[in-house]
PyMOL commands that place a pseudoatom at each C-alpha (Angstrom):
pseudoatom trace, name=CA, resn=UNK, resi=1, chain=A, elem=C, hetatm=0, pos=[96.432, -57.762, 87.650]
pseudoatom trace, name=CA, resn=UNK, resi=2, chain=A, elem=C, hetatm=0, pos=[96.884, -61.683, 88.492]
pseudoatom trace, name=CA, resn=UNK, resi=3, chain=A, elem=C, hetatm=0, pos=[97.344, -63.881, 85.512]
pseudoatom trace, name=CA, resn=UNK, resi=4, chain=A, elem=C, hetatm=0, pos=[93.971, -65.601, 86.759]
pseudoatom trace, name=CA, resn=UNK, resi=5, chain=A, elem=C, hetatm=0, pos=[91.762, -62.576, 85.665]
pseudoatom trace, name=CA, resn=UNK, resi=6, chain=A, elem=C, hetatm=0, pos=[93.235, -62.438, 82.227]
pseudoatom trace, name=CA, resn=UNK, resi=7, chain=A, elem=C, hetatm=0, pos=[90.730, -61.373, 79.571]
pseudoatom trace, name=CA, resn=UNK, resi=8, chain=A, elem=C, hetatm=0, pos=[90.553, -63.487, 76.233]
pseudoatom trace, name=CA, resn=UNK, resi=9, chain=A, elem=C, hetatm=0, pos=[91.716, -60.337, 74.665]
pseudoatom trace, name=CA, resn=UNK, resi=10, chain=A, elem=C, hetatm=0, pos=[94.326, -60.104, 77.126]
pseudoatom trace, name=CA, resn=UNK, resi=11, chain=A, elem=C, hetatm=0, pos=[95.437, -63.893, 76.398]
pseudoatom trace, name=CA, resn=UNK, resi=12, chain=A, elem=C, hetatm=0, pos=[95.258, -63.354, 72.278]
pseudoatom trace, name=CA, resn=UNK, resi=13, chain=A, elem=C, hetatm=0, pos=[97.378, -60.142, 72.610]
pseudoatom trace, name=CA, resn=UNK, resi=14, chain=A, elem=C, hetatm=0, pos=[99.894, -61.938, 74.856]
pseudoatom trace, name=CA, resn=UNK, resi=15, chain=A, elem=C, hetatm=0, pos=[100.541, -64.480, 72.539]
pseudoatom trace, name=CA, resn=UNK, resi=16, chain=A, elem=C, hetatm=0, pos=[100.255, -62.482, 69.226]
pseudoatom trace, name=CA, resn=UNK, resi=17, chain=A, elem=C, hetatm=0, pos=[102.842, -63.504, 67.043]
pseudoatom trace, name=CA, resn=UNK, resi=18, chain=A, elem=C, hetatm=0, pos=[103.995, -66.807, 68.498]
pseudoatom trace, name=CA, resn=UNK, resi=19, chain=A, elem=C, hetatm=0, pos=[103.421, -69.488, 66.147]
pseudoatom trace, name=CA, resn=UNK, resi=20, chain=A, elem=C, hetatm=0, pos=[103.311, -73.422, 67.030]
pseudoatom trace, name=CA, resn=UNK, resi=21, chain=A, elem=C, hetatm=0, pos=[102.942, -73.193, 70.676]
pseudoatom trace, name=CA, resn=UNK, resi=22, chain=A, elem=C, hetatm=0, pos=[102.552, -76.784, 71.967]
pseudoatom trace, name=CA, resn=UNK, resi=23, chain=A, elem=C, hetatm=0, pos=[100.781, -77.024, 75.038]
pseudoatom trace, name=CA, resn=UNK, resi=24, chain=A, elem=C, hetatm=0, pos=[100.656, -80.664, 76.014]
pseudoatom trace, name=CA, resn=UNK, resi=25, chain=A, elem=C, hetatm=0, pos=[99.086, -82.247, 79.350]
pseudoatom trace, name=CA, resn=UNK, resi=26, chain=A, elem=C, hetatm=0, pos=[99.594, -85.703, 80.209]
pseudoatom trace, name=CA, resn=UNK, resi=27, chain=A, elem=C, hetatm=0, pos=[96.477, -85.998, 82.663]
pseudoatom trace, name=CA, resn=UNK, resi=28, chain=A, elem=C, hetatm=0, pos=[94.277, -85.455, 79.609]
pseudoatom trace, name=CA, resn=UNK, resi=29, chain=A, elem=C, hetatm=0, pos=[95.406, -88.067, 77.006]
pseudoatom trace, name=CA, resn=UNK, resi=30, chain=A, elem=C, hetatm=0, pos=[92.363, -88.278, 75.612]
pseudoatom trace, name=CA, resn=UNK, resi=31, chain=A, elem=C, hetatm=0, pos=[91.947, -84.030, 74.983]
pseudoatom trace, name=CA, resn=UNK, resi=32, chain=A, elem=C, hetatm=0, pos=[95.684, -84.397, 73.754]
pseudoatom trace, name=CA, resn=UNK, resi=33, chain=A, elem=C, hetatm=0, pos=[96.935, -86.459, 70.675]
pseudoatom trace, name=CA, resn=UNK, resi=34, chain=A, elem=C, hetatm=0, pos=[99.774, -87.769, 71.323]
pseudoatom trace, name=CA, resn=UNK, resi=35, chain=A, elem=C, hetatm=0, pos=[102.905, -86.283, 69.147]
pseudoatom trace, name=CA, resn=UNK, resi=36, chain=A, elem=C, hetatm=0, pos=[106.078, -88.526, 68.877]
pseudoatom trace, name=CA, resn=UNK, resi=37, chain=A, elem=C, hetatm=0, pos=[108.968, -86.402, 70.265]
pseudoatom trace, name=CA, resn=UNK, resi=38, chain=A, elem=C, hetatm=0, pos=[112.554, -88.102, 69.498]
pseudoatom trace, name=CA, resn=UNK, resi=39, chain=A, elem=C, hetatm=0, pos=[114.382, -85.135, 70.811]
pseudoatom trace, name=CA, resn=UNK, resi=40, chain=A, elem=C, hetatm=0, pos=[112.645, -84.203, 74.104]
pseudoatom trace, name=CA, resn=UNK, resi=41, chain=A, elem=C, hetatm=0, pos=[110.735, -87.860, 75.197]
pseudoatom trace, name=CA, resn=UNK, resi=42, chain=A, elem=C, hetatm=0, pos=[112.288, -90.564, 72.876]
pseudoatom trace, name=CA, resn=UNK, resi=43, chain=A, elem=C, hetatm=0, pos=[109.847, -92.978, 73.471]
pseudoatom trace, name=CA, resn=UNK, resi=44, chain=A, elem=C, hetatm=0, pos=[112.656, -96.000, 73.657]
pseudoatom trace, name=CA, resn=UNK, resi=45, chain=A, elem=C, hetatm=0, pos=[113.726, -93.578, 76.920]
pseudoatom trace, name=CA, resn=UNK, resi=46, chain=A, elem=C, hetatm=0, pos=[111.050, -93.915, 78.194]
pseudoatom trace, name=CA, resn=UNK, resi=47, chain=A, elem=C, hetatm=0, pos=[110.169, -97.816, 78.456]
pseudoatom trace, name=CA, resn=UNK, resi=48, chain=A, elem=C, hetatm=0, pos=[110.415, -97.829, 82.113]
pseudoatom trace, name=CA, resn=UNK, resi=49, chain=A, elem=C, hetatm=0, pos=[108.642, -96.088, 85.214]
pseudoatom trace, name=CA, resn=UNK, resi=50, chain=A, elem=C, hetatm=0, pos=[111.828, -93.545, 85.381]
pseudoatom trace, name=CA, resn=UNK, resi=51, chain=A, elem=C, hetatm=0, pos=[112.657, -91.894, 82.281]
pseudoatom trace, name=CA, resn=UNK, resi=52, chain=A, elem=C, hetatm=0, pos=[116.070, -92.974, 81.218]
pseudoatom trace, name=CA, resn=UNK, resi=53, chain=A, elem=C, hetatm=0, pos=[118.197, -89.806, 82.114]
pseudoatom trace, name=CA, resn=UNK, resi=54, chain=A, elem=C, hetatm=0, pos=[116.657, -89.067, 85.673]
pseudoatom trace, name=CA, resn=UNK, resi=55, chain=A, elem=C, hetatm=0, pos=[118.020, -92.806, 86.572]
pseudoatom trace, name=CA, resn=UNK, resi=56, chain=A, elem=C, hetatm=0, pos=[121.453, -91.742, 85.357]
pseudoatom trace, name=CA, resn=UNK, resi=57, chain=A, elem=C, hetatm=0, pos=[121.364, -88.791, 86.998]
pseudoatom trace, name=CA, resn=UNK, resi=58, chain=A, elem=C, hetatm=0, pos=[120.648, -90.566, 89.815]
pseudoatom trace, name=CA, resn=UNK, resi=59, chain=A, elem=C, hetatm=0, pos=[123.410, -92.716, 89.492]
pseudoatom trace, name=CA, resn=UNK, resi=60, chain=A, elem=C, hetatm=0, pos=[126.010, -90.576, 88.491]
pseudoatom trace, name=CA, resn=UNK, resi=61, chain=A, elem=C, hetatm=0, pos=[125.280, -87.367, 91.008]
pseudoatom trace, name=CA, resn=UNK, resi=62, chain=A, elem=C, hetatm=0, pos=[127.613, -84.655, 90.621]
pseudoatom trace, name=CA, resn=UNK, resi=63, chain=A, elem=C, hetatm=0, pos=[129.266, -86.504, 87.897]
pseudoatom trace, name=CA, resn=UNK, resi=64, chain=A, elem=C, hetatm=0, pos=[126.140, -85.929, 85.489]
pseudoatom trace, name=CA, resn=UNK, resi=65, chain=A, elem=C, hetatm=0, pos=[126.730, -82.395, 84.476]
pseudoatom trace, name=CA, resn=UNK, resi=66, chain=A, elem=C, hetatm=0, pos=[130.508, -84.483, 83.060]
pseudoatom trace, name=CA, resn=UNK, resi=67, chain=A, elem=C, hetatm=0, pos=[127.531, -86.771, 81.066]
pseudoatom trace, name=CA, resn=UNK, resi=68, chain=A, elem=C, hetatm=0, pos=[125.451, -83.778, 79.722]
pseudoatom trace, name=CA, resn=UNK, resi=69, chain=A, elem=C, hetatm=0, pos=[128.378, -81.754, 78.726]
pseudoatom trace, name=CA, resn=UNK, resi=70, chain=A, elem=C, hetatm=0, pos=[129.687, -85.180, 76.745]
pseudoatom trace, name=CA, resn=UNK, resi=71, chain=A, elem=C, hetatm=0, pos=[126.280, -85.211, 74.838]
pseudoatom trace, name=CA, resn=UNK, resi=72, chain=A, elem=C, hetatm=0, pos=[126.373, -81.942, 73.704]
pseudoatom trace, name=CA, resn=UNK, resi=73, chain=A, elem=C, hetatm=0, pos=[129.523, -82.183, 71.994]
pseudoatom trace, name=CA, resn=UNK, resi=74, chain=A, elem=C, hetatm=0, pos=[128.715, -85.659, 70.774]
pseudoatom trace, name=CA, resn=UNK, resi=75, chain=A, elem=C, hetatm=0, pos=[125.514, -84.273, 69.395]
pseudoatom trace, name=CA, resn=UNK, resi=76, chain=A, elem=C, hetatm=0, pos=[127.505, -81.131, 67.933]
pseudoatom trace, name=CA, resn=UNK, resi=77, chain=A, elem=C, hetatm=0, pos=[129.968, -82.781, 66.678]
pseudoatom trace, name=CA, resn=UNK, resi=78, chain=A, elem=C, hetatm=0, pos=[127.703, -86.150, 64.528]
pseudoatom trace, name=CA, resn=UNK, resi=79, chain=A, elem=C, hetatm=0, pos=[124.886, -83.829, 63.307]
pseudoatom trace, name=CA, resn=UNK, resi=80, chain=A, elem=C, hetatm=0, pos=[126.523, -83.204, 59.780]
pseudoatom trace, name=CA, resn=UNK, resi=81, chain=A, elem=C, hetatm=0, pos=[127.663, -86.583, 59.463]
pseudoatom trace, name=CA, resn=UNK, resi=82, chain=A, elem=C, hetatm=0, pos=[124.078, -88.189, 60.518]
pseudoatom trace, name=CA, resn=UNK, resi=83, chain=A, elem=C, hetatm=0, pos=[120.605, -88.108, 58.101]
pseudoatom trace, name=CA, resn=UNK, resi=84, chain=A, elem=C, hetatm=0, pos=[118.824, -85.239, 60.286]
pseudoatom trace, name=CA, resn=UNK, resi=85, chain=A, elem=C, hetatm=0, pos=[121.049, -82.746, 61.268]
pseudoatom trace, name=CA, resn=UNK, resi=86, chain=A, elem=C, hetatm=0, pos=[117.988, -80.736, 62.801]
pseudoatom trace, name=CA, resn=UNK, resi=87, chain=A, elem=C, hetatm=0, pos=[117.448, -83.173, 65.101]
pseudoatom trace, name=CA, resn=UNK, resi=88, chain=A, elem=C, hetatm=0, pos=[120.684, -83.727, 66.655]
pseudoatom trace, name=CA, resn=UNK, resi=89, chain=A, elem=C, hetatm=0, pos=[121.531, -79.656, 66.940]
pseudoatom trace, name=CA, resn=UNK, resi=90, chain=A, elem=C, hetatm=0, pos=[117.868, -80.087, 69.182]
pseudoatom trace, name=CA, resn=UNK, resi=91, chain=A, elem=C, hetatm=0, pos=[119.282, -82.886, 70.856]
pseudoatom trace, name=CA, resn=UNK, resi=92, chain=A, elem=C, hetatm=0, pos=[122.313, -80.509, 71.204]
pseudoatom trace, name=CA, resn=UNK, resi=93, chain=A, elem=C, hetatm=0, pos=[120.200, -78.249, 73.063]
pseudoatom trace, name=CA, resn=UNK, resi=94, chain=A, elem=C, hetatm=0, pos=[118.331, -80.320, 75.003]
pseudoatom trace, name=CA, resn=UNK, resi=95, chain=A, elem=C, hetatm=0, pos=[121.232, -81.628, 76.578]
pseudoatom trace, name=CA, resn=UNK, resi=96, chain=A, elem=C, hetatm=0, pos=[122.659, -78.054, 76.821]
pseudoatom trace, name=CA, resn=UNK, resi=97, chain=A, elem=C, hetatm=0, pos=[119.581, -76.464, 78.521]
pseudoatom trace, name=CA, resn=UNK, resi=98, chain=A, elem=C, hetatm=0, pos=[119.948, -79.798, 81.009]
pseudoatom trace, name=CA, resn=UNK, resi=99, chain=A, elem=C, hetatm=0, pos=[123.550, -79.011, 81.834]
pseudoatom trace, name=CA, resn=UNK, resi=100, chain=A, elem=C, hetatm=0, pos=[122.335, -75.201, 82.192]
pseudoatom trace, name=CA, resn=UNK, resi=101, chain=A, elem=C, hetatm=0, pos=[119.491, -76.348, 85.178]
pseudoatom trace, name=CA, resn=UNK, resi=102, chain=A, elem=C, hetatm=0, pos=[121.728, -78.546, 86.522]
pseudoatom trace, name=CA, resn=UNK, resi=103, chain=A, elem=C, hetatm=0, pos=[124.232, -75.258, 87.398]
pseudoatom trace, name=CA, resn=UNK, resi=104, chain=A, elem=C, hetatm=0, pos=[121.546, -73.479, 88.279]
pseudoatom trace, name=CA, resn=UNK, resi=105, chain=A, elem=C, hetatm=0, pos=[120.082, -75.850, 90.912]
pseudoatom trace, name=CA, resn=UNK, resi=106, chain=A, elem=C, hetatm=0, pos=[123.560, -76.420, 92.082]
pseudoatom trace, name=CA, resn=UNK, resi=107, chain=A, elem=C, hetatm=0, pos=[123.935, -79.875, 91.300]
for i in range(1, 107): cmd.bond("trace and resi %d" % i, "trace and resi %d" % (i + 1))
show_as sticks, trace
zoom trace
């Protein structure tokens, strides 16, 4: 079976007991409230036409995985000593998971 010819059923039993799934899609802004994210799309990141870490990934190359890996510990290290400690163990991760794709594509 394709996932195009999915029942309803199918779909609901799929997803049974996952709570707060997101789904978001920019080319329907007005179907989709927008949802401040500072961990994933800080919005002062994001000023620009290029989001802030594809340009330094473009300007650093190879040398970004060096940046990524610098992040996480930074954000590992601050997020008892800062006011939301959630946030910067996400940040943590985000910056992990970045590193991780940046091995796997071989960058």
């Amino acid at each position: 079976m394709s996932i195009d010819e999915a029942t309803p059923e199918e779909w609901d039993e799929a997803f049974a007991g996952i709570k707060d799934v997101r789904f978001y899609d920019n080319r329907s802004p007005k179907e989709v409230p927008y949802v401040p994210d500072p961990v994933n799309q800080p919005d002062h990141y994001r000023a620009g036409e290029v989001e802030a870490i594809d340009y330094i990934a473009q300007q650093l190359g190879s040398g970004v995985k060096d940046y990524l890996l610098g992040n996480v510990h930074k954000y590992l290290h601050r997020h008892q000593f800062k006011g939301s400690a959630l946030q910067d163990l996400k940040k943590t991760e985000w910056y992990l998971r970045r590193l991780i794709l940046e091995h796997e594509q071989g960058g």
